[in-house]
N, C-alpha and C positions, 0 to 999 in steps of 0.2 A: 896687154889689152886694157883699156881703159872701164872702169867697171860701170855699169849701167846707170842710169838715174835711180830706180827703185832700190837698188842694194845699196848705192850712195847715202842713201835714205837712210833706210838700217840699220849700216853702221855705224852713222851719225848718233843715231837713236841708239845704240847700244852703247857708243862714247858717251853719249851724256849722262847715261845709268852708268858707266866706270867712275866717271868724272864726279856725278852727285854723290854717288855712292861711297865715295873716295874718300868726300865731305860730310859726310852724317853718319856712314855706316857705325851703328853701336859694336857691332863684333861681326869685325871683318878678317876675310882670312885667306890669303893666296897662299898657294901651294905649287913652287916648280919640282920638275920632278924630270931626269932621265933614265933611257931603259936602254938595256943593247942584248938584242935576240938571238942566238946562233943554229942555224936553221939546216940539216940535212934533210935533202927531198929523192926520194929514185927516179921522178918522173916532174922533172920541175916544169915541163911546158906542156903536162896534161896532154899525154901523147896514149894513143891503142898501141895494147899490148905487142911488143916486140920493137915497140918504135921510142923506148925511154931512154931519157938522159938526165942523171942524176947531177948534183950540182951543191955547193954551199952555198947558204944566203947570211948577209950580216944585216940586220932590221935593227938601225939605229933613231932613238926616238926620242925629243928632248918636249915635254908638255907642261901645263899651266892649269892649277884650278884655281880655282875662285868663290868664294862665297861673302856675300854682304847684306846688313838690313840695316836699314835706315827707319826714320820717323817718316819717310816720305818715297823712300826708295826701296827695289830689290835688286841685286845680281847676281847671279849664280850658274855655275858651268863649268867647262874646261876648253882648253885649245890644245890640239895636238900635229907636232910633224915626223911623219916618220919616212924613213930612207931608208928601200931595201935596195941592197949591194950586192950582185952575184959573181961568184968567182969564174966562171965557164961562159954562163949564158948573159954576157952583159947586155944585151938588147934589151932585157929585160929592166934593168934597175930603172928604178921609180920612184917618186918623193910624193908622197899623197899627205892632205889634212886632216882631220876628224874633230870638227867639232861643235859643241852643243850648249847654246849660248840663250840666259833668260834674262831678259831687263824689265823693269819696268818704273815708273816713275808718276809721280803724282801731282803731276802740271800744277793742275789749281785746287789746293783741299778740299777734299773729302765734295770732288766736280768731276773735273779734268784729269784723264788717267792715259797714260802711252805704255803698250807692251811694244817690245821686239824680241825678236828670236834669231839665229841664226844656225843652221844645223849641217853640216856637210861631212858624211860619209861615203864608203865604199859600196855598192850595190849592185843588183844584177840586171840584166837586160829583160831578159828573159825567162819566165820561170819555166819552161823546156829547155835550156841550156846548163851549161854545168856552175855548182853553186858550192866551192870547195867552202871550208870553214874557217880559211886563212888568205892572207895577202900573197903568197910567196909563190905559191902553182901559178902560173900566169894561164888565163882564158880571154879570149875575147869579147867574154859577155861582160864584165865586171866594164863598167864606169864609176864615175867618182859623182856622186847627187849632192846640189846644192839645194838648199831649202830657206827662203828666208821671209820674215813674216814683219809686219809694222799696224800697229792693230792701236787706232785713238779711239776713245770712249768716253762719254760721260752718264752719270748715275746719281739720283740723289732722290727726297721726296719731293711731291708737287704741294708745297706751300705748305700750311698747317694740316692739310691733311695724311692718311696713311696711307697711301695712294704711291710706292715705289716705280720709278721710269730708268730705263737704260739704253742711251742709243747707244752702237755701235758699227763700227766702220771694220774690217778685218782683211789685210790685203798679204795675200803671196806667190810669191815669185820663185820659180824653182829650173832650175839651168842645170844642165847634165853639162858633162868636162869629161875630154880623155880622159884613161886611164893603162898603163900598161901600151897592149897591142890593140885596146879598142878602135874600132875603126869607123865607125856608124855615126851619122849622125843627129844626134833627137832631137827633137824639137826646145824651144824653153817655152814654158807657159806661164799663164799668169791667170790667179784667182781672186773673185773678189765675194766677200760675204758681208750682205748689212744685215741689220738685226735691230729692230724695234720694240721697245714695249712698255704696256703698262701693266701694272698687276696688283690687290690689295688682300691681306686678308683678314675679315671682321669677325672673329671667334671662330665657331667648327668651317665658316662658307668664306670661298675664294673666286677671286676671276682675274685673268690673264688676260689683255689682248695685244697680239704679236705681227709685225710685219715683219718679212725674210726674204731677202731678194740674193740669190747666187748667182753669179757671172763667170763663165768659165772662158778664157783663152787659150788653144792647145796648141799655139804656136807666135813667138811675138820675136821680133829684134828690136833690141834699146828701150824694149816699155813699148812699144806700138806692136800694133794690129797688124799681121801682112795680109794680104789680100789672097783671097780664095779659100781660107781656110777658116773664117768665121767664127761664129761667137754662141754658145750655151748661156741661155737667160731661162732660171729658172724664181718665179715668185711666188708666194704663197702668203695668204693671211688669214690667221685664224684666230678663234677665240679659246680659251679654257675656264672651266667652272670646275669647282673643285669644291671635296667635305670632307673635312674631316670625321671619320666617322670615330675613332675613340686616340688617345692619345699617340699609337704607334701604324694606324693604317690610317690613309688617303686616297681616297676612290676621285676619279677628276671624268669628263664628257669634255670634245673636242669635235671644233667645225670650225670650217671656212672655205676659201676660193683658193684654186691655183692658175698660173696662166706661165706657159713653157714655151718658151722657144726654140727651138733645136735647128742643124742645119738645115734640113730638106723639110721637115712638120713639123706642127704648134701644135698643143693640147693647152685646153682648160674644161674646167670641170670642178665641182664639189668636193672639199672632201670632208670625210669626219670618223669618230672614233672615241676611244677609250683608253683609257690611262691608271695605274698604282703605284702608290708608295709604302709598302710597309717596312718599320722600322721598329720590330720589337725591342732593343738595346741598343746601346753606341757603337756594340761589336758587328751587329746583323745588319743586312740593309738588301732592301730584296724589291726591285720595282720596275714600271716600265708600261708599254703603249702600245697601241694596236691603232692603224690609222689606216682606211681607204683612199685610195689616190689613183691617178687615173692610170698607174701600171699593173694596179691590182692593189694588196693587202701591203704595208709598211710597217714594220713593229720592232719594237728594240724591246731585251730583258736582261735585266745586271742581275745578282747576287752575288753578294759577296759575307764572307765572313771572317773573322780573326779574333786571336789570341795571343797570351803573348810570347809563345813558341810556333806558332801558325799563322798560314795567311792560306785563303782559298776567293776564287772568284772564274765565275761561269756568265757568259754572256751568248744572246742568241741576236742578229739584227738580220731585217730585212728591208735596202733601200737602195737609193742613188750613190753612187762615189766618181770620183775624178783624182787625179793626180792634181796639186797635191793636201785639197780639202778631201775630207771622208765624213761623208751621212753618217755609215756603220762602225760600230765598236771594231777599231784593229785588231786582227786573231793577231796569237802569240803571246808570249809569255815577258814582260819585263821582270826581271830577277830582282832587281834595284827597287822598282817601285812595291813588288810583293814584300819584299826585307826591311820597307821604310813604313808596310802597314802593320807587319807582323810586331816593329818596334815600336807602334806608338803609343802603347799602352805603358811601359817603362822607361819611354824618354820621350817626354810630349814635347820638347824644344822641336821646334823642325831643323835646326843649327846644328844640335848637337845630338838629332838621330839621324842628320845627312852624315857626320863624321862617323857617325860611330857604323851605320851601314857602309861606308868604305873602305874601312878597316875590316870587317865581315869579309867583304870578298878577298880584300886582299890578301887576310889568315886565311882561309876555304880554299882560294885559288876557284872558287865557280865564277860562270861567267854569267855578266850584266846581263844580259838576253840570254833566250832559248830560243826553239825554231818559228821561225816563223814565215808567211807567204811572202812571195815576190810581188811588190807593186810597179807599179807601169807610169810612164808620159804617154797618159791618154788620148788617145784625138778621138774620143766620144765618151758620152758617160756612161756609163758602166749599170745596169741591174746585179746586185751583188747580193748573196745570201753569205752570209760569215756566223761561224759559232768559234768559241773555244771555252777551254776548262784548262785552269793554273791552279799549281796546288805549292806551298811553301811549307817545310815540316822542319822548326829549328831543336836542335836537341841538344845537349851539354858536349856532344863530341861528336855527333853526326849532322849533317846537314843535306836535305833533298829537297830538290825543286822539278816539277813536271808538268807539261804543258802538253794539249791535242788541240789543233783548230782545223778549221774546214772554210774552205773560202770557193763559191761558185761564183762567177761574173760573165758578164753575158752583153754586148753592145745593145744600148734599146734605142728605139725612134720614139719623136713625141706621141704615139699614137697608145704605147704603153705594152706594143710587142716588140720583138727581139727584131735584129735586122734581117735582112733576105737571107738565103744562103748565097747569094751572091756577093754579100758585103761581110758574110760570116768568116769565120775560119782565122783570125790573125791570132795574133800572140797572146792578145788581154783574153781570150774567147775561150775562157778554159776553168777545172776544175781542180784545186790544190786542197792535199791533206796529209795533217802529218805529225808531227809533234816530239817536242826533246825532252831529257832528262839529264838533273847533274845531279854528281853527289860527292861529299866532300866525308871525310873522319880523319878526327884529329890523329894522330899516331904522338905525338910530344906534344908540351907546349909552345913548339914555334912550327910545327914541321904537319901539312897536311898530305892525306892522300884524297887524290880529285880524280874524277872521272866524268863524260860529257858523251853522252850521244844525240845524236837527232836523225831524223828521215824525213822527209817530202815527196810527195809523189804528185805531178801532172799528168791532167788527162785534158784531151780536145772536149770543146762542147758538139763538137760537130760533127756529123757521118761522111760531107761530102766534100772535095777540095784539096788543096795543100796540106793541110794538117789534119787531114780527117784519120780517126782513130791511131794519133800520136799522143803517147804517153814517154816521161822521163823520171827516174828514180834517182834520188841524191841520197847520200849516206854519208855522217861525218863519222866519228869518235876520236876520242881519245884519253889518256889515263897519265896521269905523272903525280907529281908532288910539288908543292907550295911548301916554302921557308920563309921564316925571319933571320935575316943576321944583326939584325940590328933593330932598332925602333924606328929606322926610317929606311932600312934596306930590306931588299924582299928578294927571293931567287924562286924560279920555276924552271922543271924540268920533264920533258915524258917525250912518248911517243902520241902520232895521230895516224888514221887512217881514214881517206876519204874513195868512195866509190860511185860511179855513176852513170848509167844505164838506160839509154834511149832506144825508142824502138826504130827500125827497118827506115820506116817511115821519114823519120829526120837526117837519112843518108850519114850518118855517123856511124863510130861504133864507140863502145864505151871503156872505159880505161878505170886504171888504181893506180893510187897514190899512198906511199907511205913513206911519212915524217918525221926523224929527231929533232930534239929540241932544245935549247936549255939557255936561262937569262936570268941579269939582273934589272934591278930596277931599284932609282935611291930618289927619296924623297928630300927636299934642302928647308 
């Protein structure tokens, strides 16, 4: 199939960041690498009790990273393919991508700036269906999500004064793709975000004035609009006044207009509110906003703090989201991004503490993520409450990472309530909470012991309908050990168990899965 206009786009714009980057990059660095996984499962096609069939699997995976910076460029990422092979159930075998791509490039100096992105992993349909921790169980809820972003900007000051502006354009395109026995088919949408502003600040006093226009598509073919399914226009413009009130806190006041469009009702209305920044040290950093709008109250709050054996961060948001832009702080935990804050205090290169955290996981044998909620191909936007708390604890031969988040969402109309109960009750219309842990100790100098759990639990938002009072529980683990054989070879070996548990309600019954494992992986 021939790929779309917009992803054409993309990776166009992602070749020309290969290509620049190719050309300037001061320290550039590509990384091939293959892996071969050898997989016993008792229950390979996630089958109820008395109905399993065990199976080998061989997950053959040959991938690409990359890193580069330029005077004028960035690239950085990895591509991966992998091919699982089953001895029994070949219906099964499947060749899926994974990968997670940042460009960007600096058109006209220090003017003219192009980011792209391109991201495609595995994911689940549904966060009431089953949500194993691996590729090789086959479900029909798992597809393959494609994500891809092309984002031009320009920023500079207005003439001799100190008066900073940034317009920006932010567009993404996001396409579901079989996967497995997936059968369904989602929509592909398309997002569009501009962004306006000015802002200045003259000793303790500041002002901001911002224009923000989001355009959502929850269903397009080729880059266009089909008919009937229509279009989310949400704008808003406001101003911010800010003080500094002593060197490490920032108190700020916030107003302006919104005007929404949604399918069936429009809202506009006022809004306004209040805002903080405090920053006692370069470790601390603790801030955030409280805004009225016309669904009610909006507010976001980060903390975060670090050392340089720790990393911690707790966020709380209440707002708008859509697949696949997001209002609210993503619950969950990235392992990768906690390990690259906890390391920036003894390796401020960002080059060479994106190396040195890849090498972390790959001696630990923990994983890049912890648990986190199921997101959706929306076809409405969502009122979402989300919290989480990540905690990173690095030690001379122990390593622990743990995460809890909470994620409520809820279909709303422009009017700033929830939808009837006759349009309630789908899949996005529900309550997720739950939270992972890994922990690694060294046992030699090449040889770790790992361990990984997570839980998830769904709940319906609703009392009445298809899915009223349905709940699903998912349950991973698992335990093995991480080796070096060498300086660029690495081996992993354990068992996993995964469990999972629906109610009455979603005419299923629920089933277990348990896992051997054991691979290599050599870096060139």
């Amino acid at each position: 199939m021939r790929p779309s206009l917009p992803l054409r786009r993309t990776a166009l714009a992602l070749a020309c960041c290969t290509a620049v980057a190719g050309a300037q990059a001061e320290n550039w660095r590509i990384t091939p690498s293959v892996g071969i996984l050898e997989t016993y499962t008792n229950n390979v096609n996630s089958a109820p009790s008395g109905q399993e069939v065990g199976d080998w699997i061989t997950s053959l995976t040959a991938a690409v990273g990359m890193a580069g910076e330029g005077r004028r460029v960035k690239l950085n990422g990895s591509i991966a393919v992998t091919t699982d092979l089953y001895a029994r159930e070949n219906q099964n075998n499947t060749i899926y991508p994974t990968v997670n791509l940042f460009g960007s490039v600096e058109a006209i100096e220090r003017f003219l700036f192009i980011d792209a992105t391109a991201n495609v992993s595995q994911t689940y349909q549904s966060a009431f269906g089953p949500q194993p921790g691996n590729n090789v169980n086959a479900t029909a809820n798992r597809y393959t999500d494609q994500t891809y972003s092309l984002s031009p900007y320009v920023k500079g000051v207005l003439g001799a004064t100190d008066i900073v502006y940034e317009v920006r354009d932010d567009n993404y395109w996001t396409i579901a793709s079989q996967y497995g026995d997936f059968a369904n088919n989602l929509p592909n949408t398309y997002a569009n975000n501009f962004l306006a502003y000015l802002a200045s600040q003259k000793g303790r006093a500041g002002w901001r004035v911002e224009y923000n226009r989001y355009a959502y598509v929850p269903d397009i073919v080729s880059g266009e609009r089909t008919d009937g399914n229509g279009k989310y226009t949400i704008q808003l413009a406001r101003g911010i006044l800010s003080y500094q009130y002593d060197p490490a806190l920032q108190v700020s006041l916030r107003a302006g207009y919104e005007d929404d469009q949604f399918l069936l009702t429009s809202s506009s209305g006022a809004i306004y509110g209040a805002g903080f920044q405090w920053n006692p040290n370069e470790r601390t950093q603790v801030g955030g906003f409280w805004e009225e709008r016309f669904f009610g109250p909006s507010y976001q709050l980060i903390a975060s703090h670090r050392r340089p054996n720790s990393a911690f961060n707790a966020n709380a948001s209440r707002g708008l989201t859509t697949t696949p832009v997001s209002f609210s702080i993503p619950a969950g935990a990235n392992v990768t991004q906690f390990l690259d804050s906890a390391f920036t205090t003894r390796i401020p290169d960002p080059a060479q503490r994106a190396e040195a955290v890849e090498q972390f996981l790959s001696k630990t044998g923990l994983p890049p993520t912890l648990a986190s909620p199921v997101s959706y191909y929306g076809a409405s936007i969502l009122l979402t409450d989300a919290a989480n708390v990540s905690f990173a604890l690095l030690g001379v031969r122990n390593a622990l990472t743990f995460s809890l988040f909470y994620l409520k969402q809820r279909p709303i109309s422009g009017t700033g309530d929830v939808l009837p109960p006759a349009l309630q009750g789908g899949p996005n219309d529900n309550t997720q909470t739950g939270g992972g842990v890994g922990f690694s100790h060294q046992l030699t100098g090449l040889t770790s012991f790992v361990a990984n759990a997570s839980y998830n639990r769904t709940t319906s938002n609703v009392s009445e309908g298809a899915l009223s009072d349905t709940a699903s529980n998912n349950v991973n683990a698992s335990v093995g050990l991480a080796t070096r054989f060498g300086p660029k070879t690495t081996g992993t070996a354990g068992v996993s168990y995964y469990s999972y548990r629906p109610t009455d309600v979603l005419d299923g019954r629920g089933y277990d899965t348990f896992n051997v494992y054991a691979g290599v992986n050599h870096q060139f």
